[in-house]
N, C-alpha and C positions, 0 to 999 in steps of 0.2 A: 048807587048804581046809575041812577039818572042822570046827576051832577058828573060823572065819570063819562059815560054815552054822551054827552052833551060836550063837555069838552076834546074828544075823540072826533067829535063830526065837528067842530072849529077847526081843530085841525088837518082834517082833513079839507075843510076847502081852502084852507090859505095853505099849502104845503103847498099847489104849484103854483103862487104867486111868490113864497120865497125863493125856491128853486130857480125862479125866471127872474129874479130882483140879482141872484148870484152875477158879475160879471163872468165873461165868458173868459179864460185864459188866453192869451198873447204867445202865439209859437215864434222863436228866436232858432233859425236854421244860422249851425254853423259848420263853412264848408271842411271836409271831413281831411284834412292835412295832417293831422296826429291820431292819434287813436281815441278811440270815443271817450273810455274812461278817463285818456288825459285831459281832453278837451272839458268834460264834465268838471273834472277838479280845478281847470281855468277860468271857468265861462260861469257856473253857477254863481259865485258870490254877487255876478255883477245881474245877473238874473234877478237874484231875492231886491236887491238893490234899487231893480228898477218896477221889480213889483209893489215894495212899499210907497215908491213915490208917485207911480201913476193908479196905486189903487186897483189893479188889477192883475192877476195873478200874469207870471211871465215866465214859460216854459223851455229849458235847453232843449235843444232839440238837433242832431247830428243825422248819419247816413255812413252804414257800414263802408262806403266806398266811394269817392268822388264822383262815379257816373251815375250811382243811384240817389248823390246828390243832387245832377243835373237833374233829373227825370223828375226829384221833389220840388225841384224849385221849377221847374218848365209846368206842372201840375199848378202851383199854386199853395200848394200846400205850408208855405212857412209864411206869417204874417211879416216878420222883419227877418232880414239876412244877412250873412257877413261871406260874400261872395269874394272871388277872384276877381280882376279887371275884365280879363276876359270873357266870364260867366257875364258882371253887368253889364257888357254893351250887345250880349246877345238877350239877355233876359229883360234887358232894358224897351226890348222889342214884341216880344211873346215871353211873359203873361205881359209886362208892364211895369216890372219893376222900380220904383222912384229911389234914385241915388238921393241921402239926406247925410251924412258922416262921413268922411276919411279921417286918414290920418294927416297931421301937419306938417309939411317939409319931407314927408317921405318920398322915396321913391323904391319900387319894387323892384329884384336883382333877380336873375335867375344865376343858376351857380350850378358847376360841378366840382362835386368831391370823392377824390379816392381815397385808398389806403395810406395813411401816413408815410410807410415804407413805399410805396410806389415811387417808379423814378421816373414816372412820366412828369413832364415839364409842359405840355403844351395841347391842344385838345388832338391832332396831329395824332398824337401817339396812341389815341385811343381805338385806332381803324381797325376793323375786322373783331372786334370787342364785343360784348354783350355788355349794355349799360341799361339801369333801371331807372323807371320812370314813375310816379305817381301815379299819372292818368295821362291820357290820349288830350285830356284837352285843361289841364293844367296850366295855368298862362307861362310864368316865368321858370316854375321844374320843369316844365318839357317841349311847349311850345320856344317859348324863347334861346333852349339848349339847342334841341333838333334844328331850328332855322338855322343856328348858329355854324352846325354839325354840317349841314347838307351845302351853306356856303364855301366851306370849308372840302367838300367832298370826301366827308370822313365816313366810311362805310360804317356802318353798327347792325347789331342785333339789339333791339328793344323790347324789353322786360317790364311788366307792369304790376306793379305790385302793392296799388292799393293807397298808401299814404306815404309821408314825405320820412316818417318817423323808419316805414319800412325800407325805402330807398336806402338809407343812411346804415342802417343793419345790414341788408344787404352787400352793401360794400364791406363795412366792415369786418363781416362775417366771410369775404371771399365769394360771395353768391354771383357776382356782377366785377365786372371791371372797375366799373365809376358809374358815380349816378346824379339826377337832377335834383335840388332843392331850390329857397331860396334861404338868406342869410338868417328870418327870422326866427323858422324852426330849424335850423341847425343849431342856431345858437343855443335854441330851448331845450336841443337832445342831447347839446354838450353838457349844461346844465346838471340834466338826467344822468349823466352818467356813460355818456357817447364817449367811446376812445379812440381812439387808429386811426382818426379819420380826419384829413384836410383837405380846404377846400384847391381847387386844381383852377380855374374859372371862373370868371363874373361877367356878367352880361350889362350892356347900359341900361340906366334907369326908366321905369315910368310910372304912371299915377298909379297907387295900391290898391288894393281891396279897398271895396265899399261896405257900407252898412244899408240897406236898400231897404225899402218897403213894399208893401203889395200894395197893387192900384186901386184895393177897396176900403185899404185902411184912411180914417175920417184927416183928412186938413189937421183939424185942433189934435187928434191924439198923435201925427205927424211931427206936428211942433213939438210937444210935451216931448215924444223917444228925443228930438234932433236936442234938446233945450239941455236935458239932463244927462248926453253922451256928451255935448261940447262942454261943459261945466266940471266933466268930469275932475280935470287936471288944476281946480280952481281948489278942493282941498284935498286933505290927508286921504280920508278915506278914498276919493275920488282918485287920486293917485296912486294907492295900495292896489285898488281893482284893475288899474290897467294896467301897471307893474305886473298884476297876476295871470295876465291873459299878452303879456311883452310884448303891448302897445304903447305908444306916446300919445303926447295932447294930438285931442281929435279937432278938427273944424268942419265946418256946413260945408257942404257939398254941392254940384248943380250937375247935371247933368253929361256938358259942355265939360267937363274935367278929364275926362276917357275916350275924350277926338284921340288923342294921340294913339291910344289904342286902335282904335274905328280906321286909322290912315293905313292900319299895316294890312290890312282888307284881311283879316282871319277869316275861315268859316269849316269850324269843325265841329260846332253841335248845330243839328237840326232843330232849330226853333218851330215846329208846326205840332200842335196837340193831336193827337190820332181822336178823328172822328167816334 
């Protein structure tokens, strides 16, 4: 019984030196354009992927709805992100954001599509419409549509419905006239099993989604995320995972990469934390 009590109180003083030896998990915010479970069965592999190689555990982590995406990443809340362009040159600001990963050669479209059967030809035809939108501040689904919309003097009703997947049902389904996406998740909902649905519009190119950091994450575990996302596409596996999240090879990133964005002078999220 002594031999027992005796090792009972060992353990008990090093239980919170292990507990404290445990690395803390890695939160990976990604912005909510499909639906969470989809994104889960995308984003995970590459999750476990990068928890074995940095040693530390590395959490999916999503946002029922694009604005209470903003509000988690305006918070601080997600250690690494896979943000909009437009999110990082405001989040780039408040909390601090650090661009470290794009994609290479890409350029991000914004796009509308209607019903296959639709005989609209031209965005023109869409005035006086109800069209749906992902989010108020969506860069290329809705931002880059509506500019497109309001040059044009196309009256509409806008519908907001959450993600890119429900845009796209939406129409489909006759809920909305047409609606915003861009090429990447449509592609991925045609995939799913999306029907009736073509794209009506494309918008011109600019630099994509980032992969960003929080400004408290260390230099050295910096490099390690940016080392092991650019290497990605260097093998098989490494190419399985971004096939499965319908990305291509990624490159280092600077900052300076989303002036083009920063020239159109957006400003639709309030960047300021409430006291």
């Amino acid at each position: 019984m002594k031999v027992l009590k005796g090792h009972l109180l060992v353990a008990l003083l090093i239980w919170p030196f292990l507990v404290h030896s445990q690395p803390k998990p890695l939160t990976f915010g990604i912005v909510p354009q499909q639906s969470s479970s989809r994104l889960a069965e995308q984003w995970t592999p590459l999750m476990n992927y990068l928890s074995e190689r940095l040693g530390r555990p590395v959490r999916f982590m999503t946002a029922p709805d694009i604005p209470t995406f903003e509000q988690r990443v305006l918070a601080g809340q997600y250690d690494i992100a896979y943000m909009n362009p437009y999110h990082y040159v405001e989040f780039s600001k408040v909390p601090g954001y650090r661009a470290i990963v794009r994609e290479q050669e890409k350029r991000i479209r914004g796009i509308v599509v209607v019903r296959e059967t639709d005989p609209a030809t031209q965005l023109s035809d869409l005035d006086g419409e109800t069209l749906a939108f992902p989010a108020p501040a969506a860069f290329a689904a809705t931002i880059l549509v509506r500019a497109e919309l309001e040059r044009l003097a196309v009256s509409y009703t806008p519908q907001y419905v959450s993600s890119h997947d429900s845009v796209y049902l939406s129409v489909a389904r006759g809920y909305a006239k047409a609606g915003g996406g861009i090429e990447r998740t449509f592609s991925s909902a045609l995939e799913s099993g999306l029907e009736g649905v073509r794209v009506l519009w494309r918008s011109p190119g600019y630099t994509p989604h980032a992969f960003a950091v929080h400004p408290d994450l260390s230099e050295s575990e910096m490099e390690k995320i940016s080392d092991l996302l650019v290497n990605l596409s260097q093998t098989e596996e490494g190419q399985s995972l971004l096939e499965g999240i319908t990305l291509k090879a990624l490159v280092r990133a600077g900052d300076s990469d989303w002036d083009d964005i920063r020239s159109l002078g957006l400003n639709f999220i309030k960047t300021e934390r409430k006291p």
